[in-house]
C-alpha positions as protocol buffer text, in pm:
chain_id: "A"
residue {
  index: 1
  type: UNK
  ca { x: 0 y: 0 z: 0 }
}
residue {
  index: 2
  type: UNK
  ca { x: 118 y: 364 z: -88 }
}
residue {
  index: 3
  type: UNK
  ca { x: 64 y: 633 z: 159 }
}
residue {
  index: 4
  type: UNK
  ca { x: 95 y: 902 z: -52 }
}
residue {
  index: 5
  type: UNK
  ca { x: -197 y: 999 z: -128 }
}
residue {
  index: 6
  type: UNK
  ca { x: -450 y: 1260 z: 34 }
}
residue {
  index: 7
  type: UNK
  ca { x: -755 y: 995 z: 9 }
}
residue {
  index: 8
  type: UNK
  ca { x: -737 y: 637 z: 142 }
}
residue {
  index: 9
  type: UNK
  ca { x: -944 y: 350 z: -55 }
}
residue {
  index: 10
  type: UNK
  ca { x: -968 y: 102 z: 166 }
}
residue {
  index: 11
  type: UNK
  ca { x: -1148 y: -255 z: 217 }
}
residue {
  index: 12
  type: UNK
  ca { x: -1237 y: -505 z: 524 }
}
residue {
  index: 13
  type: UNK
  ca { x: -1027 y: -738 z: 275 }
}
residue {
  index: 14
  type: UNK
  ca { x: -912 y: -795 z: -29 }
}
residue {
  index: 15
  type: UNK
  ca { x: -1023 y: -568 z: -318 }
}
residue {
  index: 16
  type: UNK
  ca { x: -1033 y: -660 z: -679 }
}
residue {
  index: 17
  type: UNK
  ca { x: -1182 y: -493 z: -1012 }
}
residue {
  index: 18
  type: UNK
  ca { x: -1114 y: -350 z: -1360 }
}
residue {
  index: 19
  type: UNK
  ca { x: -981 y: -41 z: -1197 }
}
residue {
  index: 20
  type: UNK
  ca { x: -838 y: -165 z: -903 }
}
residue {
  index: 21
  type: UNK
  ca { x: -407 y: -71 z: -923 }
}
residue {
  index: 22
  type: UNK
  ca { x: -288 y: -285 z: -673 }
}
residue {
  index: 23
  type: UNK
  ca { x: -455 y: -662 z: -720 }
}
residue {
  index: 24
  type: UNK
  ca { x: -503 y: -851 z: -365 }
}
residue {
  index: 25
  type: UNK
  ca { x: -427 y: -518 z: -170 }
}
residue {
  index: 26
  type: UNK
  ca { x: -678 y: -420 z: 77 }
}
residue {
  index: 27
  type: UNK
  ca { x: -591 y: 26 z: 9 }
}
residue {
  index: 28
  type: UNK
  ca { x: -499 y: 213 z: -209 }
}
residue {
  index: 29
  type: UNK
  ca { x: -398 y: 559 z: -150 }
}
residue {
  index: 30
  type: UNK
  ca { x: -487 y: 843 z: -421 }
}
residue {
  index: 31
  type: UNK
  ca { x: -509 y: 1221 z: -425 }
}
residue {
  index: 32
  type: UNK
  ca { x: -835 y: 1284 z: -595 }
}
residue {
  index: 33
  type: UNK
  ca { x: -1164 y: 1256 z: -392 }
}
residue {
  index: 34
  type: UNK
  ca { x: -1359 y: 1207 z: -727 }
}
residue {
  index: 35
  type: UNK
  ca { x: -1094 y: 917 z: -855 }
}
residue {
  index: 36
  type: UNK
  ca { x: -1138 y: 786 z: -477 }
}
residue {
  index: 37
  type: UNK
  ca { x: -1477 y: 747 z: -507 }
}
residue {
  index: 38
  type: UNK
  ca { x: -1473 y: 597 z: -867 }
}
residue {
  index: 39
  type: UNK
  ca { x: -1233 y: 368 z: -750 }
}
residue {
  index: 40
  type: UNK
  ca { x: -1424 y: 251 z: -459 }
}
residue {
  index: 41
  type: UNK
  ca { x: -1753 y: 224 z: -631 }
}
residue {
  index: 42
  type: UNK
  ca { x: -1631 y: 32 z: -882 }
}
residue {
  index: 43
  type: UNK
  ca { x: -1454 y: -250 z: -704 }
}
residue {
  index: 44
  type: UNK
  ca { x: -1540 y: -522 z: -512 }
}
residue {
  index: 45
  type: UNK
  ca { x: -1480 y: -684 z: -215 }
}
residue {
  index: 46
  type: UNK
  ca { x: -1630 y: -1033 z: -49 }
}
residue {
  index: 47
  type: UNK
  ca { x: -1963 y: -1052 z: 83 }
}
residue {
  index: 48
  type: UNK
  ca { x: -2005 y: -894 z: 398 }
}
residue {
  index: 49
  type: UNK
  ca { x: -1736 y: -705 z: 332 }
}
residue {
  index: 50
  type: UNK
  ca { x: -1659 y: -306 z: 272 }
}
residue {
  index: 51
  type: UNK
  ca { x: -1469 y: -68 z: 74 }
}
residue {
  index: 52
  type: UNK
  ca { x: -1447 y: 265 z: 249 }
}
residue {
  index: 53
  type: UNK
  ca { x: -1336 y: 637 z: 124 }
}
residue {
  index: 54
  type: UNK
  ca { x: -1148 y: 799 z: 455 }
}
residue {
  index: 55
  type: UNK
  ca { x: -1019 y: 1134 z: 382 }
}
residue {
  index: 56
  type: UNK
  ca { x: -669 y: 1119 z: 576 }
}
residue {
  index: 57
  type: UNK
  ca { x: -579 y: 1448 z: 725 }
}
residue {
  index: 58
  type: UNK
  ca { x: -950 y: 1434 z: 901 }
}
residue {
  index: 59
  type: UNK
  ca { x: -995 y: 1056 z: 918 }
}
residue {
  index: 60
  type: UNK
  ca { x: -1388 y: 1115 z: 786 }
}
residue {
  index: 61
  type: UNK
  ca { x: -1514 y: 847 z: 573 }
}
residue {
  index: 62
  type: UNK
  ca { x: -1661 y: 1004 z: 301 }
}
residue {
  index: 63
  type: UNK
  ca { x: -1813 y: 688 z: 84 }
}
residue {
  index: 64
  type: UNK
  ca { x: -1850 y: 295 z: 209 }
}
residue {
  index: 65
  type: UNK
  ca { x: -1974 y: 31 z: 25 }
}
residue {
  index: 66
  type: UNK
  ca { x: -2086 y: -313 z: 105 }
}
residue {
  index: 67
  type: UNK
  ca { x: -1988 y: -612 z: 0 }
}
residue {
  index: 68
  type: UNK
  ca { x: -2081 y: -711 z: -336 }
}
residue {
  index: 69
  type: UNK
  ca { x: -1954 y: -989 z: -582 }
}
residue {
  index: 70
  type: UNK
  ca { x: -1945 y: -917 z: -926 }
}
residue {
  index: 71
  type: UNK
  ca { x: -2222 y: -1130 z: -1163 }
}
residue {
  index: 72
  type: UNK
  ca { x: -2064 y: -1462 z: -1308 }
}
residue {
  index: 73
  type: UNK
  ca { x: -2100 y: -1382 z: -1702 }
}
């Protein structure tokens, strides 16, 4: 995980997804709130899991997603 950036992209475990840079990391750190919340909405993590958006001079978690799987095609 980079720390780095301004907004942390974070999950209860490990993320995966088309845009997801860092595959089998659970953060990501990036400097863009918009490309922090892209990010995080389009990943995925397990079920029951979460992918959160903390904003890391405040520690405010600005978007959280649950768990979802991605449809088998």
């Amino acid at each position: 995980m980079t720390r780095n950036g301004e907004y942390l992209v974070e999950g209860s475990g490990p993320v995966w997804g088309d845009l997801w840079p860092l595959p089998g990391a659970r953060a990501c750190a990036v400097g863009s709130r918009g490309v922090a919340i892209a990010l995080a909405a389009k990943s995925f993590v397990r079920r029951n899991g979460e992918i959160r958006v903390v904003h890391v001079p405040t520690g405010e978690v600005l978007y959280r997603k649950g768990g979802t799987q991605p449809l088998a095609s």
